[in-house]
C-alpha positions in Angstrom: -29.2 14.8 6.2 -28.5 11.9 8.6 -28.3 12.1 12.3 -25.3 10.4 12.5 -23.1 12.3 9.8 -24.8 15.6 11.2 -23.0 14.7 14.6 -19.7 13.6 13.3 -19.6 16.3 11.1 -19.8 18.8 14.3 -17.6 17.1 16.2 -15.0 17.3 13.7 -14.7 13.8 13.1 -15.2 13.4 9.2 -12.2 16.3 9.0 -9.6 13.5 8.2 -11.7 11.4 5.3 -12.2 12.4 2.0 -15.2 10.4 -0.3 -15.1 9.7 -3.9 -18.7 9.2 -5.6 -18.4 7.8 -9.2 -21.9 8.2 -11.0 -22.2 6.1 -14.0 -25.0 7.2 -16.1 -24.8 10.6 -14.6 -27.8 12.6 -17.0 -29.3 15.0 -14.1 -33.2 14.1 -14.5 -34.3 14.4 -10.9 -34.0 17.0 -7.8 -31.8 14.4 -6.0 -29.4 15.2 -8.5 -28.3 18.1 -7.0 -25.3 17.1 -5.0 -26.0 20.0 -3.1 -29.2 19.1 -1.8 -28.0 15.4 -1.2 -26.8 13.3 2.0 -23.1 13.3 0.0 -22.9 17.3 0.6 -21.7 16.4 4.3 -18.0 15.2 2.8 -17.4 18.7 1.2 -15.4 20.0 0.7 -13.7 16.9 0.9 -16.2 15.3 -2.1 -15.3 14.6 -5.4 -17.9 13.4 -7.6 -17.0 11.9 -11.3 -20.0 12.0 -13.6 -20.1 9.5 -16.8 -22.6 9.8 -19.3 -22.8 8.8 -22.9 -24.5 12.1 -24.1 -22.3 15.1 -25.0 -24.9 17.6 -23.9 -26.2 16.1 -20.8 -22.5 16.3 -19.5 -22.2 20.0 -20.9 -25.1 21.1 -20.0 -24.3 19.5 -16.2 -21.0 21.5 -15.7 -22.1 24.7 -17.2 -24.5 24.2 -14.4 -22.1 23.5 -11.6 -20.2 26.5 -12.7 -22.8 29.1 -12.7 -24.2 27.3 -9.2 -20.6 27.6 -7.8 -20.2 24.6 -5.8 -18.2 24.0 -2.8 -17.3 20.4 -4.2 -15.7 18.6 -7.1 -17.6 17.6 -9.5 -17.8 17.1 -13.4 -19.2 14.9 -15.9 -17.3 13.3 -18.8 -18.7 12.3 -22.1 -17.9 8.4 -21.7 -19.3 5.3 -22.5 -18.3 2.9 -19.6 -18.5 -0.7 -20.2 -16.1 -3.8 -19.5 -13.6 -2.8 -22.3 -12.0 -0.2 -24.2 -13.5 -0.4 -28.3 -16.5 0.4 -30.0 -20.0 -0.5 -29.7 -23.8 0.2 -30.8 -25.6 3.1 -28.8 -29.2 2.2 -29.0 -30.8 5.9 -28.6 -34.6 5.6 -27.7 -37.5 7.9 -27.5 -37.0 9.0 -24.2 -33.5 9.8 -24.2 -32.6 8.2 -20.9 -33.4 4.8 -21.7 -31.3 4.9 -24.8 -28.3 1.7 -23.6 -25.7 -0.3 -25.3 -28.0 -3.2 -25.2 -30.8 -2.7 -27.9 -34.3 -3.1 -26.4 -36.5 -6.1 -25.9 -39.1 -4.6 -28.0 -41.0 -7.9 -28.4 -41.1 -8.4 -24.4 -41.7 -5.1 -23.2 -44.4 -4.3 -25.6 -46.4 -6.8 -23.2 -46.5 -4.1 -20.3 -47.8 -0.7 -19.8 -45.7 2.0 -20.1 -42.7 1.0 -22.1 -43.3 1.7 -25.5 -42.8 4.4 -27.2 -39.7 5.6 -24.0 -37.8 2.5 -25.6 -38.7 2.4 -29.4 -35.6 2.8 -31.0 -35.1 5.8 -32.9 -31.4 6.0 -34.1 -28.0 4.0 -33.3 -25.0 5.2 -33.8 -21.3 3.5 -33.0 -19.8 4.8 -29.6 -16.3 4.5 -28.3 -15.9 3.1 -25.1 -13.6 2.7 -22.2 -13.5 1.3 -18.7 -13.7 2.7 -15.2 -10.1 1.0 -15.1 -9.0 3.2 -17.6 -9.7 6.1 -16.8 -8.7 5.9 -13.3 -5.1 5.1 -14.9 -5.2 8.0 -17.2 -7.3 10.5 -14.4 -4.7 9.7 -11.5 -8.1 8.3 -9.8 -6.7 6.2 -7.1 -9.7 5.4 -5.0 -13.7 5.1 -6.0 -15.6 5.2 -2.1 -18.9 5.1 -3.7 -20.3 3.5 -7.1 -23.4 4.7 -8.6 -24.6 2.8 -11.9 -28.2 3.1 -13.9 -27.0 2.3 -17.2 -29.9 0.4 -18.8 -28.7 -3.0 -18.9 -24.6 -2.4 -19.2 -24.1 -2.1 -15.4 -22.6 -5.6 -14.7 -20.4 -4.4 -17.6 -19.5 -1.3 -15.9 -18.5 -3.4 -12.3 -16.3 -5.8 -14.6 -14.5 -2.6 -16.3 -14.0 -1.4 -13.0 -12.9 -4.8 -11.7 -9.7 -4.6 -9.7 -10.2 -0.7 -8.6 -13.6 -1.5 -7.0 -12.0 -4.9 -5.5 -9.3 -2.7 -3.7 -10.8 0.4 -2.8 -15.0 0.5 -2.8 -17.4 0.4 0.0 -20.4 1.2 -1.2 -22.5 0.4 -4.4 -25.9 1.6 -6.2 -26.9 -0.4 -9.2 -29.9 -0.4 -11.2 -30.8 -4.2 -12.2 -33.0 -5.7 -13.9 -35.1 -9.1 -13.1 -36.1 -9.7 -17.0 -34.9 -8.7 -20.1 -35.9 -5.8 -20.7 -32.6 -5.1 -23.1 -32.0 -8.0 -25.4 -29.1 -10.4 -23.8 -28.5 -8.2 -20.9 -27.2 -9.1 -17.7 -30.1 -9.6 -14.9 -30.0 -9.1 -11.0 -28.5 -12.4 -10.1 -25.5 -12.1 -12.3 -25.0 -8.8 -10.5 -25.7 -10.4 -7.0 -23.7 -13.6 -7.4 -20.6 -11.1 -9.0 -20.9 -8.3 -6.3 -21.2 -11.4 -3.6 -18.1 -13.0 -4.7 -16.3 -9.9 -3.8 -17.0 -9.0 -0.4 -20.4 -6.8 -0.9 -23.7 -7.4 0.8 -27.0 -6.4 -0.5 -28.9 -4.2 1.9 -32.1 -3.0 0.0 -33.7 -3.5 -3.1 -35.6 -0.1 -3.7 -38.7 0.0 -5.4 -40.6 2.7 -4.9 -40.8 4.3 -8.1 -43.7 3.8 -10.3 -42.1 2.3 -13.0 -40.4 -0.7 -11.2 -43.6 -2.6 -11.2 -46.0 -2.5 -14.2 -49.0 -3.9 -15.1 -49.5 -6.3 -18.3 -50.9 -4.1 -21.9 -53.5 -6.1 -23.0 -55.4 -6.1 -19.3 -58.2 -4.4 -18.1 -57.8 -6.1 -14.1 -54.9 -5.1 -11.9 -54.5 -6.5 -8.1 -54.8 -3.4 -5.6 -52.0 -5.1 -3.7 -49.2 -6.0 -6.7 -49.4 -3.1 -9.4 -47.5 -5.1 -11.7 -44.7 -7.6 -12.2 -41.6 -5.9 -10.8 -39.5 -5.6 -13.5 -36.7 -3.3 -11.7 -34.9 -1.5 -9.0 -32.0 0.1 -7.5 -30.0 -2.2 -5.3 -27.9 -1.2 -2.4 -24.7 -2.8 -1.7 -22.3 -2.3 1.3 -19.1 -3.8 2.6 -19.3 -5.4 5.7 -16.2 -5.1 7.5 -17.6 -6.6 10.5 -18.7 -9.9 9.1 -16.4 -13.3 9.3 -17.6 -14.4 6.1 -16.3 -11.8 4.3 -12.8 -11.8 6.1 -10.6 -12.3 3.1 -12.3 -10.5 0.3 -12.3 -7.1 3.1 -8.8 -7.5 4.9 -6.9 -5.1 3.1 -10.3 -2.9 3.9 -9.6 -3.1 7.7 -8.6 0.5 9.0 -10.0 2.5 11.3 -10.0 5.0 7.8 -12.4 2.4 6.5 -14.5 1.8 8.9 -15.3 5.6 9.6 -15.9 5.8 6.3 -18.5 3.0 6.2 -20.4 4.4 8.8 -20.7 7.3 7.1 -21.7 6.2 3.9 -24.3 3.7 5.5 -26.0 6.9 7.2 -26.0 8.7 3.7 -27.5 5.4 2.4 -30.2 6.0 5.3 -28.9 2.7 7.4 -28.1 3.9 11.0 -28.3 1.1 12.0 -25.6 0.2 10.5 -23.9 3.0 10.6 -24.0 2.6 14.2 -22.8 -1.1 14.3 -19.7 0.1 13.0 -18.5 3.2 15.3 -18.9 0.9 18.0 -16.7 -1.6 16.4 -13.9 0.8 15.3 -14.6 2.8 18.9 -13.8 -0.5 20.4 -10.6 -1.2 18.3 -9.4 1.6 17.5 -10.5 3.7 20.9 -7.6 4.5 22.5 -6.7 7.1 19.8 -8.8 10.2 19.8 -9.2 10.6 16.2 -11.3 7.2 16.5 -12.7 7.3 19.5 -16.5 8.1 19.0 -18.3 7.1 22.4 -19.6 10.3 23.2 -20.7 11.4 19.4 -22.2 7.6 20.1 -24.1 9.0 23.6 -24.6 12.2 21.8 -27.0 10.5 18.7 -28.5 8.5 21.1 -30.3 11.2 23.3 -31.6 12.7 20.2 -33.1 9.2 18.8 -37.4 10.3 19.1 -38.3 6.9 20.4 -35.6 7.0 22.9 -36.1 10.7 24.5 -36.7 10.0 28.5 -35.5 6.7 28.3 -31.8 5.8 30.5 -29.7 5.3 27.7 -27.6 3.5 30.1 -29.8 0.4 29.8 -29.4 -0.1 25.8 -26.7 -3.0 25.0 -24.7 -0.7 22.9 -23.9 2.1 26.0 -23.3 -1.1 28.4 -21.2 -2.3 25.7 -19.3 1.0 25.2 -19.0 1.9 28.8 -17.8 -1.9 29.9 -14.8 -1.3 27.4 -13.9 2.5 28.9 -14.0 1.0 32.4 
């Protein structure tokens, strides 16, 4: 858990915000999953997480989970299939369930690499319903989505353009599995995600490629550079608001509360970007200072003396005290 949120969170200053994680593609495979265990556990009980996932049991099995774990949060998983509009399509279920998508695999291309196949040979399909993130906000009452998590398998510029207007109005912060070939036949790739997510006020902050399978070496050889394991094929990319930035002035203006901003310092700590995070309680402690509910200098002071690399150092000399003590003078 981050620093920062740790410190607002004593202080008393998240009290006021509430966050709303939307996870699409929402299967629990991994430890992360646990919302419990996860930097998002700092909003509760002011957290409400809405879980999508195509598979009847994976969403069963998930809230008979939550039940018997008796969470302090909201959360529940919906048997959906997001994409950009309400109708039917193909499910393409693979071998290993998670990679099943509503694009059908690029058997032909990914048969090349090691790994792949059999996880994406294609054992049944079956027709699907599906609606949008729209839609079910309308139909849920959903009125705000803070956080967007997509891995989808190809579909996830679908999901954003489903989600189009509600995202535009009310999200700060995105996740999105992408894809830099086509790994899924006809499937959107990371620069059609970029270029949309750009065009609407988001920023990329990381690509995230640490897992194993982002990167992957070609079948039919025996050599493999010690440096590159592979061509990288994917990875989760991280996209933030920033309400700070002149370039993104129009797309972000109705974004411009001191509300906001805390919460985008809040979610860029939980996205493990103090730096960031940072950045922004000085702006809104700088704007919005003279009100107590916004005023965070000392929870500012406060992480600062319990930065490692900074402990018997004067704080006083760092440009963001000078900065934040000119302004109190």
């Amino acid at each position: 858990m981050g620093l920062i949120n740790n410190t607002l969170k004593s202080a008393g200053k998240l009290d006021p915000i509430s966050l709303t994680l939307c996870i699409v593609g929402s299967r629990k495979i991994y430890r992360e999953d646990n919302y419990a265990q996860s930097p998002w556990h700092i909003f509760a009980p002011n957290l409400k997480i809405y879980g999508f996932d195509a598979d009847p049991e994976a969403c069963d099995e998930a809230n008979a989970a939550l039940e018997a774990q008796g969470i302090d949060w909201f959360e529940r998983h919906y048997p959906l299939a997001l994409g950009k509009a309400v109708g039917e399509a193909t499910l393409y279920i693979t071998r290993a369930t998670h990679c099943s998508s509503l694009y059908e695999p690029n058997s032909s291309y990914t048969s090349r690499f090691q790994g792949f196949n059999p996880s994406l040979n294609i054992e049944a399909t079956v027709q699907v319903e599906t609606t949008t993130l729209s839609a079910f906000a309308q139909a849920e009452g959903l009125e705000s989505v803070d956080v967007l998590q997509v891995d989808v398998q190809g579909a996830d510029l679908d999901v954003l353009q489903g989600g189009e207007h509600l995202l535009a109005a009310t999200t700060l912060g995105i996740v999105i599995e992408v894809e830099f070939s086509q790994v899924y036949k006809g499937q959107p790739l990371f620069s059609d995600i970029d270029a949309y997510l750009r065009a609407r006020g988001f920023v990329l902050f990381d690509l995230l490629t640490n897992d194993g399978w982002c990167r992957l070496p070609r079948y039919l050889s025996p050599l493999q550079s010690q440096r590159r394991s592979g061509q990288l094929l994917w990875a989760d990319a991280i996209y933030l608001r920033d309400l700070l930035g002149h370039d993104q002035q129009l797309q972000n203006a109705h974004l411009q509360t001191p509300v906001h901003l805390l919460k985008l310092a809040a979610i860029a700590d939980a996205l493990d970007f103090p730096d960031y995070a940072l950045e922004v309680l000085t702006h809104l402690t700088l704007q919005y200072g003279e009100n107590s509910q916004w005023n965070c200098r000392q929870e500012i002071f406060s992480i600062l003396e319990q930065v490692q690399p900074l402990l018997g150092r004067d704080i006083t000399e760092l440009p963001i005290v000078q900065l934040l003590q000119q302004s109190a003078a």
